[in-house]
N, C-alpha and C positions, 0 to 999 in steps of 0.2 A: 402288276408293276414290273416292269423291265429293270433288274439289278445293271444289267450291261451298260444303261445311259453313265457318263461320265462327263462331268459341264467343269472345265478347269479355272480355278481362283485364283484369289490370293488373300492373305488374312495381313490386316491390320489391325492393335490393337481392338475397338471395339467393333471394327467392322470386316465381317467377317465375308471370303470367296473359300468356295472350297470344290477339290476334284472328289466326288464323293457316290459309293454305292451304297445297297441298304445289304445287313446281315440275314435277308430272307429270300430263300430261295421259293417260295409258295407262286410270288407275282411273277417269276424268270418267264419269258418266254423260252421254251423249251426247243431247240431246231433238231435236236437228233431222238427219234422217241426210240429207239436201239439203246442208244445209250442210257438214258433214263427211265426206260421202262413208262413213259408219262402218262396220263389218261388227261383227257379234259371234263371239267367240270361246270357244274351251269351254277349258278346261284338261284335258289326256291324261292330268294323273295323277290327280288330285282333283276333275275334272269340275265346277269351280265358270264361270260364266259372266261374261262381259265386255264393252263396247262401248270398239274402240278405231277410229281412222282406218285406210280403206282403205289407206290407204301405209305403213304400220306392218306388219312384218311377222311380230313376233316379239315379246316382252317375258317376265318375268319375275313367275309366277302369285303374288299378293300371300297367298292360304290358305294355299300350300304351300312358296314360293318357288323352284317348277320353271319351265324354262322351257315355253312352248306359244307355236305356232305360227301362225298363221291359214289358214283353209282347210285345214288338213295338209297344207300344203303343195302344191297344189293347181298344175292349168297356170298357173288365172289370176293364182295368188303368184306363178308364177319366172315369166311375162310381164311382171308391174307390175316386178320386182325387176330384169329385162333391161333394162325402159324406161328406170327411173330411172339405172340403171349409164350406160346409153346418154346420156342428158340431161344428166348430168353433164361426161360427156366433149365435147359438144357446148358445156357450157358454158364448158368449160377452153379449146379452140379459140377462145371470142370472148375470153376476159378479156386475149390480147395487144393487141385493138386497142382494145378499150375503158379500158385500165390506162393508156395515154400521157396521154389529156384530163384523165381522173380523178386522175392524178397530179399534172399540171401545174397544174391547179384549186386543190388541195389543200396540196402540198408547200409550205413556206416559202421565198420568193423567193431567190436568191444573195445572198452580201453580207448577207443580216438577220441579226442578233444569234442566230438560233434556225436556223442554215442547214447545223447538223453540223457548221462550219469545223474545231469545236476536236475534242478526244479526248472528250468529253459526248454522244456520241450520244449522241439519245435519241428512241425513237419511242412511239408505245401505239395500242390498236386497243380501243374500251370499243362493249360493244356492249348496249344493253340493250330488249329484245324485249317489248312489252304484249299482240299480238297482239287489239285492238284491234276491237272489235265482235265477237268470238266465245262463245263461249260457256264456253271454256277461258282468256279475259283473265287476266291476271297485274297487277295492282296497283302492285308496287313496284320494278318493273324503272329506270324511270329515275330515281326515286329515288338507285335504286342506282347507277348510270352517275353521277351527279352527285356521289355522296358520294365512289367513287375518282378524278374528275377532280380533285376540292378537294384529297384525297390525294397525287396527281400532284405539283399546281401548288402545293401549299403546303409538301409535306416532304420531295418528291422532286425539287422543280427543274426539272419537265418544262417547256419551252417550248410554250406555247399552240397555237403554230403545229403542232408536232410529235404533237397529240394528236386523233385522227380517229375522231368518235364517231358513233354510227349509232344512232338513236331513230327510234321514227314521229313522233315531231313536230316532224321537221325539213324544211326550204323545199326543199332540196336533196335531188330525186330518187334519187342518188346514195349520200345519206346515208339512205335505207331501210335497215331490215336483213333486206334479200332475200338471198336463198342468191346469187343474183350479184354484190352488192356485198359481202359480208361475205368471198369467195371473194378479189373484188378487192383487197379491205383487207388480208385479209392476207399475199397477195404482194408486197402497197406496205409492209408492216411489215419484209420482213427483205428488200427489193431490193437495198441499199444494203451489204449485208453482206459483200462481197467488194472492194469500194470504202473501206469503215473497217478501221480496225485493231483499234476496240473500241468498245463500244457495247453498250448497254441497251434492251430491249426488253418492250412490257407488252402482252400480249392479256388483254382481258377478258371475260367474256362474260356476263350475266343473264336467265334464260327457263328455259323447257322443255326440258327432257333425256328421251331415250328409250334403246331398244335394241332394235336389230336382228342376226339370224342375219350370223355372219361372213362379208363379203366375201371374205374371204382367205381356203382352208380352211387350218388350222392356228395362223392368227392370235393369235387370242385363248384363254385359259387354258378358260374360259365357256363359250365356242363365241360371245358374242356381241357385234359394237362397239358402243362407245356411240356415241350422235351430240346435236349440239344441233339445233334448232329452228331457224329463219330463221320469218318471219314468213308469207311463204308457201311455207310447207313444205307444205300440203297437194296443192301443184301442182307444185312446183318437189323435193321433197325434201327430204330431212336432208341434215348435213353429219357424216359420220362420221370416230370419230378418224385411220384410215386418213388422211385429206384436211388434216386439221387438222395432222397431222406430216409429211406431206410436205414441205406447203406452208409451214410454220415453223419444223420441228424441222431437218428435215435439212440444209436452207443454211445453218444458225448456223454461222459459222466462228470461229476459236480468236480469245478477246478481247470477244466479244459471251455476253451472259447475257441470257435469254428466261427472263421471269416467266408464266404461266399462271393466271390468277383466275378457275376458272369455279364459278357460284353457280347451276346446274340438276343437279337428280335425274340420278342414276345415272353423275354426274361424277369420281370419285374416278380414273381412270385415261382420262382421257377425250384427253389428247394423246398416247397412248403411251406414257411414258416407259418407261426399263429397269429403274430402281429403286423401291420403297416403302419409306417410313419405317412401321417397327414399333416403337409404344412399348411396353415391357416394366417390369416393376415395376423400379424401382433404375435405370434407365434406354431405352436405346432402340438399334434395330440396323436399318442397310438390307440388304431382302431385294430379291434377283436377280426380278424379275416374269417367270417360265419362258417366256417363249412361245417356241413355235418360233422366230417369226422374228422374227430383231432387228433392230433401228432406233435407230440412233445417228445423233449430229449429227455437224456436219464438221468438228467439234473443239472448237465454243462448249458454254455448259453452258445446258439448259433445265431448268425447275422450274414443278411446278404445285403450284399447289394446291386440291384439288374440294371442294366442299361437302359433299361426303358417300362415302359406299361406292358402288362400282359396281352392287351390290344394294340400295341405299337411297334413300331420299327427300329434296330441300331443301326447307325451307319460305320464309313469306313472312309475318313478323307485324306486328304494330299496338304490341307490349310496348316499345318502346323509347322514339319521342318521339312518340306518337298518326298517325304515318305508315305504311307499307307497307312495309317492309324486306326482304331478304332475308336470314335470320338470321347464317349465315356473315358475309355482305358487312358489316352494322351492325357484330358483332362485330371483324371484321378491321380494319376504319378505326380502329372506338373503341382496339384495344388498340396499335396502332400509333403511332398519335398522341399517345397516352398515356406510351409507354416510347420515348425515341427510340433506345434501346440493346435494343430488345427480340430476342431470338435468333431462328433460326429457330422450335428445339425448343420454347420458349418461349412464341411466339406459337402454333404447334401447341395446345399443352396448356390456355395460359389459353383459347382458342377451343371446345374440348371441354370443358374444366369448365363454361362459359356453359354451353354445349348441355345439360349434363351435370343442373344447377340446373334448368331447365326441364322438361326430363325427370322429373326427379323430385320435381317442385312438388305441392304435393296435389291443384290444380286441375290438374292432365296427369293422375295417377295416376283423378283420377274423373270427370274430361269426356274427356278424348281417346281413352281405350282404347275408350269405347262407343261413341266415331264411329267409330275405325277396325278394330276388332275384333282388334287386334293391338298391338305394342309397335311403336311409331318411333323407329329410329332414325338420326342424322342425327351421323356423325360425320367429320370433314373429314381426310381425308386427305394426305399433301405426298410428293410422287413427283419423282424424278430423272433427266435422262440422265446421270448419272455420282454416286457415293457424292461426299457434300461433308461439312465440318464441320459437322452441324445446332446448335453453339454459336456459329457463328459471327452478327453482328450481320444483322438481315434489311435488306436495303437494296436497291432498287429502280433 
């Protein structure tokens, strides 16, 4: 899939135009292989062809939707696949001594109004990735970081201090959102969590979403994790869910709730969790997510919620207010904001009716099938580490 097509709309009420690219950089056609290091890849079952990045190991063939491999798997895959393993571990090693500055930088002073004293934790981790001079750039990422920080501080009562956002266009080195500071960020999210008694906690994340063959064997249902993007992931790596639940899921301890907003392709299960919300006609029911191996917190409850199926695409449109959005994210703010008593299940459903309108605008049914030679679908998922009341009020 070519992210570069871009078919310009216009949204009315239920009918929906929109100027829109996908948050996956797997389908890019690639024109500079220098710059992205690319290999091309064949699909095993359906033998359609593809350019995706050398550090990409694996993805999900968009003709057939099998997975294929790169190289078949080749020495020079499981070398890149050791290195990265290797690098990462190398990176978990520095982030003790880099996490004391970074902290102390950042955190809100003792004694300030926003310094945790009371039962109000509150922390957030907003990350939103542009990727910035390439050829796979993303538009509306910090858009997006801005529309849930206003979220945050205006209906959530997040203290300013408490909210630690990572753009390229910040002064602050540190606030890159490199695989080692976003790695950092979210150890600095849930550090604190044995120290409170309860506490609220927001990862967020906007960019590019991939998949690669299981770390773990047995891990995934798939066979494959998903991972996000850091901005130079082309050197540095992905951040697979494996890394993502470790380092947030599992220290939750009883009294703390971790929210999960991530708004990149192939999200839908991308921090692990153990359950899935299945809606069913007349209502709706959480299903057990089989994997072999489970991963629970340490008694707090986390919740995501992904932009889409773990087999699907998010996009990125212009249809809302002539800006870059991420369709999820505009969606989520607007309907939130909108109901302040809105439920989980609630905000789920009106979120995929939007998608839903879109989808089946006339201008989708006769511009977008013949860009993408297929059906899109983009529909947001809400996963749990524990069955909760999805009636109950969504509250942050």
């Amino acid at each position: 899939m070519d992210c570069k097509h871009n078919t310009r709309t216009r949204r009315k009420s239920t009918s929906h135009t929109t100027n829109t690219t996908t948050r996956c950089i797997v389908y890019s056609k690639i024109n500079s292989s220098k710059l992205m290091e690319e290999t091309t890849l064949t699909c095993s079952v359906c033998k359609h062809k593809f350019v995706e990045p050398k550090s990409t190991t694996a993805n999900r063939c968009y003709k057939c939707q099998s997975n294929s491999y790169s190289i078949s798997g080749s020495d020079k895959s499981r070398k890149e696949s050791r290195a990265s393993a290797k690098m990462f571990k190398n990176d978990e090693q520095n982030n003790a001594h880099k996490n004391g500055s970074l902290q102390k930088s950042l955190s809100p002073p003792a004694g300030s109004s926003s310094s945790f004293s009371t039962t109000s934790y509150k922390r957030a981790v907003l990350c939103g990735v542009t990727y910035e001079k390439r050829v796979f750039k993303l538009e509306g990422t910090i858009n997006d970081v801005n529309n849930i920080k206003r979220l945050l501080l205006d209906k959530f009562k997040f203290p300013n201090d408490c909210i630690r956002v990572l753009t390229e266009d910040q002064r602050d080195p540190n606030l890159i959102p490199t695989k080692r500071n976003i790695l950092d960020s979210l150890h600095w999210l849930v550090e604190d969590c044995n120290s409170q008694s309860e506490g609220s906690l927001v990862f967020y994340f906007s960019g590019h979403g991939l998949q690669q063959p299981e770390h773990q064997k047995g891990d995934e249902i798939d066979g494959l994790d998903e991972t996000i993007c850091p901005v130079d992931f082309i050197r540095k790596g992905m951040i697979r869910d494996n890394d993502i639940n470790s380092i947030i899921i599992r220290p939750l301890t009883e009294g703390f709730k971790l929210h999960a907003i991530i708004d990149a392709c192939h999200s839908g299960t991308i921090v692990d969790l153990s359950y899935v919300y299945k809606k069913e006609k007349g209502g709706g029911k959480w299903e057990y997510n089989k994997s072999p191996v489970t991963k629970q917190t340490s008694g707090g409850l986390a919740i995501c919620l992904g932009a889409c199926d773990d087999s699907q695409l998010a996009g990125d449109s212009k249809a809302f207010d002539e800006k870059n959005n991420g369709i999820m994210t505009y969606l989520f703010s607007k309907i939130v904001r909108e109901d302040p008593e809105i439920t989980y299940r609630s905000l789920l459903e009106q979120i995929q009716e939007e998608i839903g309108r879109i989808r089946h605008s006339k201008f989708y049914n006769s511009c977008f099938r013949s860009i993408f030679h297929r059906k899109i679908d983009q529909d947001p998922l809400l996963s749990s580490s524990h069955e909760f009341d999805v009636f109950k009020r969504f509250e942050l």
